[in-house]
N, C-alpha and C positions, 0 to 999 in steps of 0.2 A: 235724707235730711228732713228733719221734723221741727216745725216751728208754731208757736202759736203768735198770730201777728193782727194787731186792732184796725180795722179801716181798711175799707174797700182798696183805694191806689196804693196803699204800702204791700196788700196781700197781691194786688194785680204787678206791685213791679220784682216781688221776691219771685212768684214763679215765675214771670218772666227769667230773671237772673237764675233762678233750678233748671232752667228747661236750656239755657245758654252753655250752663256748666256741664251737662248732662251731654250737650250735643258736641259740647266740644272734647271731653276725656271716653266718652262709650261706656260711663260707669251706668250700672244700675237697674234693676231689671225691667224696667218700667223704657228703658234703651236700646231694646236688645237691637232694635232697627240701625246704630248705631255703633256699634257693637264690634271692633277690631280685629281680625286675628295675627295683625302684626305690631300692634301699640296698643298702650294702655297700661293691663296691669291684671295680674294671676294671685289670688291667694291662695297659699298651698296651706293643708294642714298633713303632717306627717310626724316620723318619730321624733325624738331631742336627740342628745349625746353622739357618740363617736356616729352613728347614724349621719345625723342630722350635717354633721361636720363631713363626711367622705361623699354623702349626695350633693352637697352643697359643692367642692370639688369638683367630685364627675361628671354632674348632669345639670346643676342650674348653671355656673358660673360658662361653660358652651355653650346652653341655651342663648344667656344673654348676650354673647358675643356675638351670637346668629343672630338673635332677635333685639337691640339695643334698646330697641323704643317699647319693648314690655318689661315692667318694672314685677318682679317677683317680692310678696311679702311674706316670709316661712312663719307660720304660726306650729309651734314644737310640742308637742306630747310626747309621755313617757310611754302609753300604752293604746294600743284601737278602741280600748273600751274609753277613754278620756276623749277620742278625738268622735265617736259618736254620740257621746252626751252633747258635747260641744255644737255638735249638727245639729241634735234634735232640737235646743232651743236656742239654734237660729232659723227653725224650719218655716216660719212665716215669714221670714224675712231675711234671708242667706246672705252671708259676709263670706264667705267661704266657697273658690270657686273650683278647686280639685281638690282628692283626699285622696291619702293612699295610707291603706291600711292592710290588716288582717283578711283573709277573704270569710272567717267564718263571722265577721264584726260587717262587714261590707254586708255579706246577704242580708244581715238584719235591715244596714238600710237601701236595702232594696225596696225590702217588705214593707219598709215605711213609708215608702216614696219621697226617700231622702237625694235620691241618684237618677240622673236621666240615663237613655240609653243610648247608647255609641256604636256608629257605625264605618266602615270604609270610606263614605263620603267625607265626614266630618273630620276622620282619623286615618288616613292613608296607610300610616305604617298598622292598622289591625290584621293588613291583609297578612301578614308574617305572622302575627300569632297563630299559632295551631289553634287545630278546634277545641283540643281538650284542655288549653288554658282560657279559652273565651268562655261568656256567663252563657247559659244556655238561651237566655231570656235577654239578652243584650246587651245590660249592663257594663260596665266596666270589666275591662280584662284582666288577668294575672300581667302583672310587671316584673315580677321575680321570683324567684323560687332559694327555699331555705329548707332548714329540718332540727328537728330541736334534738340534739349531741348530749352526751355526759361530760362535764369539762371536771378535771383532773389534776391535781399539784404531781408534776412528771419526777421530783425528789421522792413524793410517797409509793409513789408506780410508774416504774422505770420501762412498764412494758402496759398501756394500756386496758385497764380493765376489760373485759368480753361481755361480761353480764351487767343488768341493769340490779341484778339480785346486790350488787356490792354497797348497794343503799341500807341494804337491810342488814348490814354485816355490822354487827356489835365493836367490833374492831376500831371504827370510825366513827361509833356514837358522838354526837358533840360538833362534830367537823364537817355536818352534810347542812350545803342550804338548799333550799326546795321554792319555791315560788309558787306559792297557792292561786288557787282561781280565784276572781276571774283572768288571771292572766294566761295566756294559751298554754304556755309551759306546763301550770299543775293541770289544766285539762287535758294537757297529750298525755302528762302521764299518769292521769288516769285512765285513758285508754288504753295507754300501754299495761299498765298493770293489770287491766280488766283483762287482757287479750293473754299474760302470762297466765292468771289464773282462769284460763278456759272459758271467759264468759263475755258475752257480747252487749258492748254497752248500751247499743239503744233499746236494748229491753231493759237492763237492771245491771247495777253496779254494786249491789251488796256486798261480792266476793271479793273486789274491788280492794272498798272502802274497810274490809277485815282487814287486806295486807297493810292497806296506809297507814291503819292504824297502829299497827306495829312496828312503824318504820318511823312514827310522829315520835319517838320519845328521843331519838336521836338524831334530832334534826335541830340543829344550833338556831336556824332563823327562816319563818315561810315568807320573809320581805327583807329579801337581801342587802342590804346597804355597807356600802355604796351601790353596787350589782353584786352580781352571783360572776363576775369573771376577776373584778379588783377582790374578792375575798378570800378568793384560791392562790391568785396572784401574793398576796399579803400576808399568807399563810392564817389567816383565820379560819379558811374549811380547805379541807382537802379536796374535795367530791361537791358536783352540786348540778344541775338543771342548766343548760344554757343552749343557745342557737350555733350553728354551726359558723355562721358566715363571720360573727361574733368575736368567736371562739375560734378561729384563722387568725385572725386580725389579731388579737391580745397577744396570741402566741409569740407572734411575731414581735409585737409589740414588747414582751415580757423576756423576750432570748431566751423562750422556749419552756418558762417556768410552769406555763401551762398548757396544756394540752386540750382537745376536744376528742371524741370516738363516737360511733355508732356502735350499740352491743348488739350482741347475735336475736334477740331477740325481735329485733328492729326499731322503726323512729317514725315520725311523724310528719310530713310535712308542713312546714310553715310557708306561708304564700300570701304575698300581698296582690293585692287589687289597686286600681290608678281608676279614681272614678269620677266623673265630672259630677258637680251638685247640681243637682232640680234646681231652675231658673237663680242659677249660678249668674252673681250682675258681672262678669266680664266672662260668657259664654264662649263667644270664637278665641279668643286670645287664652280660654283653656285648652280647647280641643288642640289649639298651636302649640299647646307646651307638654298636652298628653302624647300628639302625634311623634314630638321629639324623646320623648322619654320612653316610649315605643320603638324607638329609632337601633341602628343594628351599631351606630357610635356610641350612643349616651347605655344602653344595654352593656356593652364589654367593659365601657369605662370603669362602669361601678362594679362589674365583677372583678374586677384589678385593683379596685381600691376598697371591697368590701364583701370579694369573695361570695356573693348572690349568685347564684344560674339565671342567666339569661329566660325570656319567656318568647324572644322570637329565633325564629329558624336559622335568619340569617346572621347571628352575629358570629363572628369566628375567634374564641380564646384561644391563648398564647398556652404550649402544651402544662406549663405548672400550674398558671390560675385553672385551668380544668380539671386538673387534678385533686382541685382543695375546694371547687366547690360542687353540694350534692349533683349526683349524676339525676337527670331525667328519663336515665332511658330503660329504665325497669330491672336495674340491677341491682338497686338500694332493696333492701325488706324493712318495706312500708306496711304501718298500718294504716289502713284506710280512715280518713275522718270527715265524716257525715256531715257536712258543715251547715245543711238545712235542720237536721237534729240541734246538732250542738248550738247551734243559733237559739232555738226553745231552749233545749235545756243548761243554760250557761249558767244561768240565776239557781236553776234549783241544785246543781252543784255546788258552784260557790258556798251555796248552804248547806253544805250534809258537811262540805271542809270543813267548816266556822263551828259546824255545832257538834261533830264526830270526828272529825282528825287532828284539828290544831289542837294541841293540848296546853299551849304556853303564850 
């Protein structure tokens, strides 16, 4: 709260009245002594759309029945790179007390000292994350796990394509959408493509950026709209980029019009992080809502309504939702992605796309 206010007793009775409100809600960081982890209030910032809609379901609307007296406000992004601008300039002065994002968007702010770190004390259920989903450095943990799929019109291909090569197939010129960086989509697959053509991206993607280029003249749109799942759906592209967990969901949604597949070549994982903000003004009353979102209930819920893998040990899926979401247990063929790399090199990608692949 910022005021400019004339004369000594009117300045002396307003902080009084900030310091009344302050003491009485736990908001603010200047609070933290204050500070609830069973009342108050959580800003979250995370995805928009069908997202925003199935977590809002699974995992806030049980929180708040557990927790009645903390008020959640969902602030919606379309993308992780939107919801760390977002951070960066509030980073003097933080509105925003959890994010959950991308984990190669989270290490950036790490690096910024946009994120506190988290521990068993604070967060009980971390002790169920594995190690290989916790930040090495403490940070915030993986919450979920994804993998970014070819989605498919199942009229055009009645048996799932195998290869990622079907992008480049003259056949479907016109009908492929693609999702350019920065969004993690056109950066998996440019990793993926670097890894088809023999070469290892965090030295150079020249060989790369040869194939895309020849795969840009038949690409109907690198900014999908509505998404890259309603346009398969709608028959505007046959072929296009999409996330698995997504690409379950529509299917179903769509009576099977569309499809999602992993090609032989392999995929990528997509992984979000759950991370409390640097002097976050309602601090305990997030770690309450991290701890729960952590939890082995609010984990299965949303794999059942959004087909995510869980990121703790103990949650137990029902045999089909295990079936439709990616496995963790090293039988997908992944390619590895460098997320302390691609955290640096995200911007200078984006730009070799904008100024070498996008042609339209």
């Amino acid at each position: 709260m910022r005021a400019t206010i004339k004369g000594k007793i009117t300045a002396v009775a307003a902080l009084s009245a900030a310091a009344l409100v302050l003491s009485g809600c736990g908001g603010g960081a200047g609070a933290a002594s204050n500070d609830s982890a069973t009342s108050g209030e959580v800003n979250l910032i995370a995805y928009s759309g069908v997202w925003q809609d199935q977590y809002t379901a699974a995992v806030i609307e049980p929180f708040k029945a557990k927790y009645p007296d903390i008020k959640i406000n969902y602030a919606s992004k379309r993308s992780s790179a939107e919801m760390l601008s977002a951070l960066q300039g509030q980073k003097t002065n933080p509105a925003t007390d959890v994010a959950i994002m991308d984990n190669s968007v989270s290490t950036t702010g790490n690096k910024q000292g946009l994120f506190e770190k988290v521990d068993a004390a604070g967060v009980p259920n971390l002790a169920n994350v594995p190690e290989k989903f916790r930040d090495k450095d403490g940070y915030g943990p993986v919450a979920m796990l994804d993998a970014v799929g070819l989605v498919y019109d199942t009229a055009t291909f009645p048996q799932a394509p195998e290869s990622w090569d079907v992008l480049w197939d003259p056949a479907y010129a016109g009908k492929i959408n693609v999702n350019a960086p920065p969004s993690l989509l056109g950066l998996s697959l440019t990793a993926i493509t670097a890894k088809m053509a023999g070469e290892d991206y965090t030295k150079g993607i020249d060989a790369a950026v040869t194939r895309l280029k020849e795969m840009a003249p038949g690409v109907q749109t690198f900014a999908p709209n509505p998404d890259e799942y309603q346009n398969v759906i709608t028959g505007q592209t046959v072929l296009g980029l999409g996330q698995n967990a997504r690409g379950q969901f529509y299917s179903d949604q769509s009576n099977k019009k569309m499809g999602v597949t992993f090609p032989k070549e392999g995929t990528v994982y997509q992984i979000n992080t759950i991370n409390v903000v640097k002097d976050a003004p309602h601090s305990a009353a997030a770690k309450t809502f991290v701890d729960y979102a952590l939890s082995a209930e609010a984990q299965t819920a949303f794999a059942k309504a959004l087909f995510y893998a869980p990121s703790v040990s103990n949650a137990e899926l029902p045999a089909d939702v295990k079936a439709r979401v990616v496995p963790t247990d090293g039988s997908l063929n992944i390619v590895p992605l460098d997320v302390e790399f691609l955290s640096s090199a995200r911007d200078k990608w984006t730009d070799i796309w904008k100024r070498q692949i996008i042609t339209k």
